[in-house]
Each structure stands twice: as C-alpha cells, then as structure tokens.
N, CA, C and O atoms as a Tinker XYZ file with bonds, in Angstrom:
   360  protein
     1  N      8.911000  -18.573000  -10.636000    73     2
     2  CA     7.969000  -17.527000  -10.974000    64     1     3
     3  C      8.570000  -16.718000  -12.127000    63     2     4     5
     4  O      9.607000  -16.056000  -12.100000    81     3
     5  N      7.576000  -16.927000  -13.315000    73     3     6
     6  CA     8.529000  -15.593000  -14.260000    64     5     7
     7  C      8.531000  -14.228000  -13.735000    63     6     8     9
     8  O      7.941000  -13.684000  -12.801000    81     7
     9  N      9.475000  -13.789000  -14.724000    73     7    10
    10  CA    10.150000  -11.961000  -14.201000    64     9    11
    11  C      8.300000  -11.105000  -14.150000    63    10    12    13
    12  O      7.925000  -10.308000  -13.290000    81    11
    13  N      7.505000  -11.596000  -15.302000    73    11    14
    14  CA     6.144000  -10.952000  -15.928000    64    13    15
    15  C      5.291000  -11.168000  -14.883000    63    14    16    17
    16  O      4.572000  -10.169000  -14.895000    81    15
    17  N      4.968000  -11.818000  -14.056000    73    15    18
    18  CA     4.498000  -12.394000  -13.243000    64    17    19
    19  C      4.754000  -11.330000  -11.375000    63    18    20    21
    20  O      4.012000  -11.072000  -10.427000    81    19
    21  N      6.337000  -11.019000  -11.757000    73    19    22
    22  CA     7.052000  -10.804000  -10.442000    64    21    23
    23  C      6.584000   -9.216000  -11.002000    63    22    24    25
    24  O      6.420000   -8.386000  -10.109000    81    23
    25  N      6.491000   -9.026000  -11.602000    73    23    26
    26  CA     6.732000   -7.547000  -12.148000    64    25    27
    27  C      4.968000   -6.870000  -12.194000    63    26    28    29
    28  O      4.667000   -5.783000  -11.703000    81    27
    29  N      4.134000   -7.666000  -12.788000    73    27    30
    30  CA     2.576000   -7.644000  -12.327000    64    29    31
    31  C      2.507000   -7.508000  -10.963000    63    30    32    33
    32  O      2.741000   -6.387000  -10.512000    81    31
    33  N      2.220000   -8.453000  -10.159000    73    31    34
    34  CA     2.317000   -8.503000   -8.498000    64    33    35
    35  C      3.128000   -7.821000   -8.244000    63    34    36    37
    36  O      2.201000   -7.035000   -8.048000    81    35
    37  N      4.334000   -7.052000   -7.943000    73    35    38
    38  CA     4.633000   -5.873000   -7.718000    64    37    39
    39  C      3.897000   -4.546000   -7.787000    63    38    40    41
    40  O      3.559000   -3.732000   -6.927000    81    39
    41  N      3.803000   -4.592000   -8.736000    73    39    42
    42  CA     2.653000   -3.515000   -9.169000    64    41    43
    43  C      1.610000   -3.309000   -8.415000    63    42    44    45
    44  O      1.221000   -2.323000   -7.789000    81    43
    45  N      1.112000   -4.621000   -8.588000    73    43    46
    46  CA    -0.218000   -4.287000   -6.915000    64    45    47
    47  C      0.142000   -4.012000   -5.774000    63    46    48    49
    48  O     -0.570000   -3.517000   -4.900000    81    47
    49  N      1.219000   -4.294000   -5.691000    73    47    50
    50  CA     1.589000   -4.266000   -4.216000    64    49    51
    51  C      1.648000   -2.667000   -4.144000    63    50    52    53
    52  O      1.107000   -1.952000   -3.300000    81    51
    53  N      2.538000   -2.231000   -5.374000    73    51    54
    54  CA     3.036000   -0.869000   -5.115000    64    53    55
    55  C      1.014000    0.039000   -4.971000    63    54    56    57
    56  O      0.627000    0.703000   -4.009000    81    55
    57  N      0.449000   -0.186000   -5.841000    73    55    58
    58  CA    -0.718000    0.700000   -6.034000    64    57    59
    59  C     -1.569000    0.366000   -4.742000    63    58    60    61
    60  O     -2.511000    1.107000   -4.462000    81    59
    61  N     -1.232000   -0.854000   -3.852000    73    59    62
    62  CA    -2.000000   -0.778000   -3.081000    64    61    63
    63  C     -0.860000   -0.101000   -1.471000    63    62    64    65
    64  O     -1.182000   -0.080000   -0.283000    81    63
    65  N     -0.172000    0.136000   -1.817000    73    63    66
    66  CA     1.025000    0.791000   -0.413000    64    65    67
    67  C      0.912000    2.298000   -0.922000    63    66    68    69
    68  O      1.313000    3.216000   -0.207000    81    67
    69  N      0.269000    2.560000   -2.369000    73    67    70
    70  CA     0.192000    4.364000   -2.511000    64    69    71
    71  C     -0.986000    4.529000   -1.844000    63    70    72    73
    72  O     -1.215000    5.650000   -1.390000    81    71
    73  N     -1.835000    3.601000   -1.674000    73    71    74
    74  CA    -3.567000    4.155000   -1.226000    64    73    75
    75  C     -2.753000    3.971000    0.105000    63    74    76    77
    76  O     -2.718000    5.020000    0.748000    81    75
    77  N     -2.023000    2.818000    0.753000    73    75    78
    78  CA    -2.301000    2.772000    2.436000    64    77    79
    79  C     -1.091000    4.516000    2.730000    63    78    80    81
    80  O     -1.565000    5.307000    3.546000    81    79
    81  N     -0.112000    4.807000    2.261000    73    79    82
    82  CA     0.486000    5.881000    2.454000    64    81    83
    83  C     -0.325000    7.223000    2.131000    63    82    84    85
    84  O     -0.360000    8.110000    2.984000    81    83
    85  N     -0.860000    7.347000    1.122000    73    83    86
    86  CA    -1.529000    8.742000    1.024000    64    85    87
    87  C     -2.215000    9.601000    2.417000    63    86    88    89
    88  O     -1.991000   10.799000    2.591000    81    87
    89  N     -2.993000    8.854000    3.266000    73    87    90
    90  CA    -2.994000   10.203000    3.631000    64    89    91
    91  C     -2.282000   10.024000    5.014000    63    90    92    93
    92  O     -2.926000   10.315000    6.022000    81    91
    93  N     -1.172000    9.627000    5.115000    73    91    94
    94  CA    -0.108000   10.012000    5.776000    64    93    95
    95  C      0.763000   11.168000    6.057000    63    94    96    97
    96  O      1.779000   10.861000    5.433000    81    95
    97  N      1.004000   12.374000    6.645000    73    95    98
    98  CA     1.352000   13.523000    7.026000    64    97    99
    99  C      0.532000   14.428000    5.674000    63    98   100   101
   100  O      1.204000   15.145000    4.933000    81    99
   101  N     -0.522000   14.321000    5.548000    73    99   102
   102  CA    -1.568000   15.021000    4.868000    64   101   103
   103  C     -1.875000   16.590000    6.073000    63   102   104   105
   104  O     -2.323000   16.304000    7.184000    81   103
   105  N     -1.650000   17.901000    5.804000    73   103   106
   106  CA    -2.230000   18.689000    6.603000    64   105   107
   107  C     -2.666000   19.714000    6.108000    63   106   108   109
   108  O     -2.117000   20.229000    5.134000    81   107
   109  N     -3.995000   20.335000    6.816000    73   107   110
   110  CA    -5.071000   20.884000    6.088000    64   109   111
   111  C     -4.821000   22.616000    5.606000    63   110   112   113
   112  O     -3.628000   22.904000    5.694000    81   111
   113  N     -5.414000   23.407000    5.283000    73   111   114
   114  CA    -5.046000   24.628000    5.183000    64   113   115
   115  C     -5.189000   25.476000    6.722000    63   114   116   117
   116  O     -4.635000   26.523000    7.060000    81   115
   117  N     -5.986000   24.749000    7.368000    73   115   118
   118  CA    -6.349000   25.063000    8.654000    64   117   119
   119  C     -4.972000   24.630000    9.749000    63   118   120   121
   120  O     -4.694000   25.428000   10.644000    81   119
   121  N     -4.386000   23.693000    9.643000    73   119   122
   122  CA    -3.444000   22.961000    9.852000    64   121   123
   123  C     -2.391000   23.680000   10.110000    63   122   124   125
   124  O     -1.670000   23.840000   11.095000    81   123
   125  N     -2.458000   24.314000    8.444000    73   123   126
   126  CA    -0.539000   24.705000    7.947000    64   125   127
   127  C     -0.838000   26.050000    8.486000    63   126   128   129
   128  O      0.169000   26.708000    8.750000    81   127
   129  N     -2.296000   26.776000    8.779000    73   127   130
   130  CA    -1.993000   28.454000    9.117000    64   129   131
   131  C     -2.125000   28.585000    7.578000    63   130   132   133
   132  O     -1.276000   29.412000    7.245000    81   131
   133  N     -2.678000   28.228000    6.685000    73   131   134
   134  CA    -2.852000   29.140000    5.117000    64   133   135
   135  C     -4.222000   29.623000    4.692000    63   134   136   137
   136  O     -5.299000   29.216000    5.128000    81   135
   137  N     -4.075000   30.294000    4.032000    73   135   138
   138  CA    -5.796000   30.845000    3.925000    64   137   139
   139  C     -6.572000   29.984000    2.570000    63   138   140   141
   140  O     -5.968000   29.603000    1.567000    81   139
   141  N     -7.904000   29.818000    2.810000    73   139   142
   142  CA    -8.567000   29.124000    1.973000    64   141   143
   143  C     -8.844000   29.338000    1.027000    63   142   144   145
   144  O     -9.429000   30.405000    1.216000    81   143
   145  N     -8.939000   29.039000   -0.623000    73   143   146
   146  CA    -9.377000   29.351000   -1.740000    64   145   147
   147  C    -11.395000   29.338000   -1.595000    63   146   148   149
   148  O    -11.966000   28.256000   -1.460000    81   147
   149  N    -12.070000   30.452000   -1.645000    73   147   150
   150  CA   -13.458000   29.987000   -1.719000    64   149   151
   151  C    -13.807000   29.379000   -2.665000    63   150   152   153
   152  O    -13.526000   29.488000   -3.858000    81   151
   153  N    -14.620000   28.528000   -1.967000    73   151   154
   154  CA   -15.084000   27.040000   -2.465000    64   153   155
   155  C    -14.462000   25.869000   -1.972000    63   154   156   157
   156  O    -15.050000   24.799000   -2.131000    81   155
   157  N    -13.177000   25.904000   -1.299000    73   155   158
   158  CA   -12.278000   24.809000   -1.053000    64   157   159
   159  C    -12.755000   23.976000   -0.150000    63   158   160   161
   160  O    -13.083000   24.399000    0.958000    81   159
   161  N    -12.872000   22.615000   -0.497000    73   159   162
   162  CA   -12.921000   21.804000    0.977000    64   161   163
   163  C    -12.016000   21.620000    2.331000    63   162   164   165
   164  O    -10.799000   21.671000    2.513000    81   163
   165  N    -12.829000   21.448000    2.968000    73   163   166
   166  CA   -11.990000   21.464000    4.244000    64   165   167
   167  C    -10.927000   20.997000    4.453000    63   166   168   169
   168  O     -9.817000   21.331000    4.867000    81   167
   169  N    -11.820000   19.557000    3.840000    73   167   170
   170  CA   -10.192000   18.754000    3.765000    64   169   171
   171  C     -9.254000   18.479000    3.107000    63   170   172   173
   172  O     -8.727000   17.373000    3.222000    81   171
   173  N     -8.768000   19.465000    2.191000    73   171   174
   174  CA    -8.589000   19.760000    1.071000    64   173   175
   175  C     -6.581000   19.608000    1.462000    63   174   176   177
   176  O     -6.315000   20.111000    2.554000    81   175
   177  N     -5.757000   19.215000    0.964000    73   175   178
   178  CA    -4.432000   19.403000    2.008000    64   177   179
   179  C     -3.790000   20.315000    1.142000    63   178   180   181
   180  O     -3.788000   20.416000   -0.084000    81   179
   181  N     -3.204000   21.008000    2.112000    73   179   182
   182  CA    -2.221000   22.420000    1.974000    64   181   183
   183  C     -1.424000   22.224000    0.776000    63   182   184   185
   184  O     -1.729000   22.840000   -0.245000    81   183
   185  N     -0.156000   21.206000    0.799000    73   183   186
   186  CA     1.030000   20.956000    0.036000    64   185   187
   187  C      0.532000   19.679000   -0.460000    63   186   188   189
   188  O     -0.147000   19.108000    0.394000    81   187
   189  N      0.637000   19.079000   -1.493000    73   187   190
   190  CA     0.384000   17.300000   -2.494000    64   189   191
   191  C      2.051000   17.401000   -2.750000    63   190   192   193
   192  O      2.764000   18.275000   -3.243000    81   191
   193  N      2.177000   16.766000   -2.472000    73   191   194
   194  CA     3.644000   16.457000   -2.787000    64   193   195
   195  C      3.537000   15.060000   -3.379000    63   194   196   197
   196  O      3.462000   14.139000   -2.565000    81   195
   197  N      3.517000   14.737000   -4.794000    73   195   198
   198  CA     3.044000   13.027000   -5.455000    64   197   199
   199  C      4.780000   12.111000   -5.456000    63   198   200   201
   200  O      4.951000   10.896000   -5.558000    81   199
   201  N      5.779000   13.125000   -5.316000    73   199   202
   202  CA     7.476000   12.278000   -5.414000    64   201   203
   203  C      7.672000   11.841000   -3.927000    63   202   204   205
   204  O      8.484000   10.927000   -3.776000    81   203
   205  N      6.919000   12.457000   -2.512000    73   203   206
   206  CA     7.380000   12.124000   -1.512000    64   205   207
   207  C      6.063000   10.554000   -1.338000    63   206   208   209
   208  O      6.509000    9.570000   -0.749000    81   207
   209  N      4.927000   10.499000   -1.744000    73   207   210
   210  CA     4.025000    9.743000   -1.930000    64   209   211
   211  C      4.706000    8.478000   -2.483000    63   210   212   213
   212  O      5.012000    7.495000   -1.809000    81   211
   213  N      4.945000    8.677000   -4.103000    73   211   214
   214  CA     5.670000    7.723000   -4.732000    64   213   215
   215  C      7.122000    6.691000   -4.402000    63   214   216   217
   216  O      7.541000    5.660000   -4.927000    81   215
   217  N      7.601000    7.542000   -3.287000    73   215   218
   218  CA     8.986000    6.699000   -2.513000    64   217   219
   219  C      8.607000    6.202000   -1.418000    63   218   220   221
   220  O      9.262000    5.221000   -1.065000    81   219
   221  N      7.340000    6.694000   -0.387000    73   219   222
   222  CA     7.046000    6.126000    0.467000    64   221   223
   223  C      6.493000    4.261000    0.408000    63   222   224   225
   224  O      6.735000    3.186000    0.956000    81   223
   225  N      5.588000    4.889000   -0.703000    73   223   226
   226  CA     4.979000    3.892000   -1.507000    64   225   227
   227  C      6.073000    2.655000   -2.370000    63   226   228   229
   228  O      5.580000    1.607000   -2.789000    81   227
   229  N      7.112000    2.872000   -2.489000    73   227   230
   230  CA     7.407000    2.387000   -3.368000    64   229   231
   231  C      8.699000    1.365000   -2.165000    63   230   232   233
   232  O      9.271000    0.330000   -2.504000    81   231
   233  N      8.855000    2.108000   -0.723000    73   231   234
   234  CA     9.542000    1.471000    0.083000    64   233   235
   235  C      8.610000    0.258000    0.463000    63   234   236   237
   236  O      8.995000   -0.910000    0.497000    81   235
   237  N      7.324000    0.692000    0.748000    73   235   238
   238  CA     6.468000   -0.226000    1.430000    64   237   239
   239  C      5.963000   -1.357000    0.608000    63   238   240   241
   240  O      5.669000   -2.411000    1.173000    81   239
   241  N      5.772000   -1.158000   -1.358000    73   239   242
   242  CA     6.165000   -2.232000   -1.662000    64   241   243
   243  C      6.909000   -2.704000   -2.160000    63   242   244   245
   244  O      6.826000   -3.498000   -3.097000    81   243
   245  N      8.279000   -2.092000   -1.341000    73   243   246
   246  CA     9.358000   -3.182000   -1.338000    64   245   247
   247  C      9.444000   -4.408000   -0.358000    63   246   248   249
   248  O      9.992000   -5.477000   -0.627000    81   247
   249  N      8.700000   -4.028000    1.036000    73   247   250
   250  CA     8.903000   -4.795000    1.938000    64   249   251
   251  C      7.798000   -5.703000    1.954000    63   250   252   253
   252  O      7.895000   -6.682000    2.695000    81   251
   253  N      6.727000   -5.545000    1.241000    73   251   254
   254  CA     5.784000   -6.186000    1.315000    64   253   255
   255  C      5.956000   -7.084000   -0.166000    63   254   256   257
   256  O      5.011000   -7.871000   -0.210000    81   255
   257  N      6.477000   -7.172000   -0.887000    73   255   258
   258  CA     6.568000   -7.536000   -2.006000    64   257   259
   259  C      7.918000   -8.772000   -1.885000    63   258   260   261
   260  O      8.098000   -9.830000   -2.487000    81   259
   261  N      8.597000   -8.159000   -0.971000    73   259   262
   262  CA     9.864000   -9.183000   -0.291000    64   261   263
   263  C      9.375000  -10.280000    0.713000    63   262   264   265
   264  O      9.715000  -11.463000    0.708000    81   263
   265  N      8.540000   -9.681000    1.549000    73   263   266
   266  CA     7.562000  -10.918000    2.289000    64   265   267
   267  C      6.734000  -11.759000    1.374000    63   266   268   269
   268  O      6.465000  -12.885000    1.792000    81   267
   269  N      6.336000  -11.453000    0.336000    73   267   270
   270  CA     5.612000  -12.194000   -0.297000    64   269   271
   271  C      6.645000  -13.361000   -1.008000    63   270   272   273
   272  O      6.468000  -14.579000   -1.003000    81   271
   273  N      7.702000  -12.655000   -1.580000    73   271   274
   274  CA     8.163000  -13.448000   -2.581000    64   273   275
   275  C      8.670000  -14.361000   -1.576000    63   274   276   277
   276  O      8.139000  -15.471000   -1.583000    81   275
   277  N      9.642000  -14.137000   -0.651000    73   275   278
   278  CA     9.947000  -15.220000    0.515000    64   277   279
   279  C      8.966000  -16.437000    0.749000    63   278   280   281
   280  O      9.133000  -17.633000    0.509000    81   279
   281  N      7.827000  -15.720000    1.325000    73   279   282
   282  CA     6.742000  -16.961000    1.685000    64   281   283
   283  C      6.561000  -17.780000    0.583000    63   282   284   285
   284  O      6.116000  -18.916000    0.743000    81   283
   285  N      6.884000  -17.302000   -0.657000    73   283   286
   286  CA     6.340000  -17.913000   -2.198000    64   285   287
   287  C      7.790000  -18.864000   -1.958000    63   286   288   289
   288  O      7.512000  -20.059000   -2.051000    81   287
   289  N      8.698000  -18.711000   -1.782000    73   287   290
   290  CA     9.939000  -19.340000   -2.309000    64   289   291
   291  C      9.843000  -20.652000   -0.880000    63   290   292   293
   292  O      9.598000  -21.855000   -0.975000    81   291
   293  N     10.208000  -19.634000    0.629000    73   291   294
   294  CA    10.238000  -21.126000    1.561000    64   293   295
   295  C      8.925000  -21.409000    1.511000    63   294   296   297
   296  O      8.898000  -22.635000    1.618000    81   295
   297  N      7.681000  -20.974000    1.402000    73   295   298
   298  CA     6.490000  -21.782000    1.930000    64   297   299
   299  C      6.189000  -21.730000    3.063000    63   298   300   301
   300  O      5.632000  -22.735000    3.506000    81   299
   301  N      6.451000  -20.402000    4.134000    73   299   302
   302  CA     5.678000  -20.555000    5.378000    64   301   303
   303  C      4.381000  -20.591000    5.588000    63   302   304   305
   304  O      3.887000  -21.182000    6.548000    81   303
   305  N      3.633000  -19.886000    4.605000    73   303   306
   306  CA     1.839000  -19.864000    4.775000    64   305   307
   307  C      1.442000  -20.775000    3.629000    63   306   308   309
   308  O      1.984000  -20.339000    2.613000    81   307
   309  N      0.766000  -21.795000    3.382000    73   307   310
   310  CA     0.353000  -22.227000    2.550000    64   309   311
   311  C     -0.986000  -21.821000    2.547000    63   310   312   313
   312  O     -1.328000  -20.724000    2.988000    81   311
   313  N     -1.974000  -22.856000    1.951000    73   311   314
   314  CA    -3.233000  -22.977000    2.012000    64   313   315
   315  C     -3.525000  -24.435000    2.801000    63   314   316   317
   316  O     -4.692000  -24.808000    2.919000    81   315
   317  N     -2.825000  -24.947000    3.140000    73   315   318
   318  CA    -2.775000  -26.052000    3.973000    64   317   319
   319  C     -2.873000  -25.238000    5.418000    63   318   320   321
   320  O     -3.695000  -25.524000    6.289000    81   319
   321  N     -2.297000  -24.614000    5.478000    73   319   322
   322  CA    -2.372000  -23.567000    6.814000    64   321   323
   323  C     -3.971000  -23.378000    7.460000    63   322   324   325
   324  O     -4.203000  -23.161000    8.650000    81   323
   325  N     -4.918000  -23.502000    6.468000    73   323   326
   326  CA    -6.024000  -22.527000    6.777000    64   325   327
   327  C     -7.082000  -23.567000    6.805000    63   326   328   329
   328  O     -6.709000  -24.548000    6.162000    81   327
   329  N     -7.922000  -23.669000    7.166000    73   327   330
   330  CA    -8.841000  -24.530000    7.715000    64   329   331
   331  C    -10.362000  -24.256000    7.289000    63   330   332   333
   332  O    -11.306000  -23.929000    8.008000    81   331
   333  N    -10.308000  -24.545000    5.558000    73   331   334
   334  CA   -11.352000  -23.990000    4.772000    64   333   335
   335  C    -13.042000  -24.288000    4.803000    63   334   336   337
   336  O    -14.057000  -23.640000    4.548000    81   335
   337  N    -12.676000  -25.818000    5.322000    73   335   338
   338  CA   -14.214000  -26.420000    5.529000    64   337   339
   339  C    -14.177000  -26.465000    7.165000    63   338   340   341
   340  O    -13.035000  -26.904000    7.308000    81   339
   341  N    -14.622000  -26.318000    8.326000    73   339   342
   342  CA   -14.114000  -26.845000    9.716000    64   341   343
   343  C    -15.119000  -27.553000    9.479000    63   342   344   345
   344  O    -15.944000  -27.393000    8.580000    81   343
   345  N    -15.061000  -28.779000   10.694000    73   343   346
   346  CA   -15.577000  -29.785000   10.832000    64   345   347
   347  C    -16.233000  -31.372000    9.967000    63   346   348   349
   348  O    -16.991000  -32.275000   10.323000    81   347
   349  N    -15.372000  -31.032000    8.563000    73   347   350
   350  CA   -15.432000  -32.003000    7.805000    64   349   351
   351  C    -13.726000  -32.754000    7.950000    63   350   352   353
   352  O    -12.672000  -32.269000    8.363000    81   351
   353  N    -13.995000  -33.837000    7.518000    73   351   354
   354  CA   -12.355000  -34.507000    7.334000    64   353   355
   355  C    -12.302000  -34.799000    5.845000    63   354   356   357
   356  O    -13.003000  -34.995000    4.852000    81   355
   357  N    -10.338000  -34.659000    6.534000    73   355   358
   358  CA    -9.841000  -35.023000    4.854000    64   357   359
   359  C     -9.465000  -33.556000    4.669000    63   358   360
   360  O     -9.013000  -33.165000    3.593000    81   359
C-alpha cells in the first residue's frame, strides 16, 4: 500500500472517530449549573474544548486504522468472506 494511500484512509478514519467522539462528555448549561445566554439553545454545551476532541479522535483512529491496516496485510476479512449473491453457485 503506498504511504498516499495510508495517509488518505487515515484521514477518514480520523474524521469519522471526531463525529463518533464529539458528543461524548458534552454537558449542557443546565448540566454545568451556568446561566444561559438569551437566545441559546438548550443544547447548546457549556465548555467546546476542540484539543480534548482532537486526541480522543485521533486515539480512536489510531486503533481503528491499525485494525484495518492488519486485516489489509494478514487478510482476515476478505470479500470471499461475504456471501454476495445467496443461493446462486460459483
């Protein structure tokens, strides 16, 4: 696999482990005990912290990005695995 290749697919991995982390310890103004700006949404969260986001994110695609490359290298899941037409042969 080239480095360009490893370095693309990473990338997704990472942008898609910032969406599954975000709203992870997210808490509201109601939550933290802080008072509301009028107009604010409800669900609006107290503290954004984007550096504690970005490492969470960036652990998860490490590990997911390490499972991948593994399966890519031994070959535990193929597409042979999966059973695309059922009930035809061949």
């Amino acid at each position: 696999m080239r480095w360009t290749s490893i370095v693309a697919i990473f990338l997704l991995f990472w942008v898609l482990a910032a969406f599954l982390v975000l709203p992870f310890g997210v808490r509201t103004h109601d939550e933290a005990g802080l008072s509301k700006v009028p107009g604010q949404a409800e669900s609006a969260p107290a503290e954004f912290n984007p550096k504690r986001i970005a490492k969470r994110a960036t652990v998860l695609a490490l590990v997911l990005f390490g499972l991948f490359y593994l399966n890519y290298v031994y070959g535990w899941v193929s597409i042979d695995a999966f059973d695309l037409y059922p009930g035809s042969e061949g």
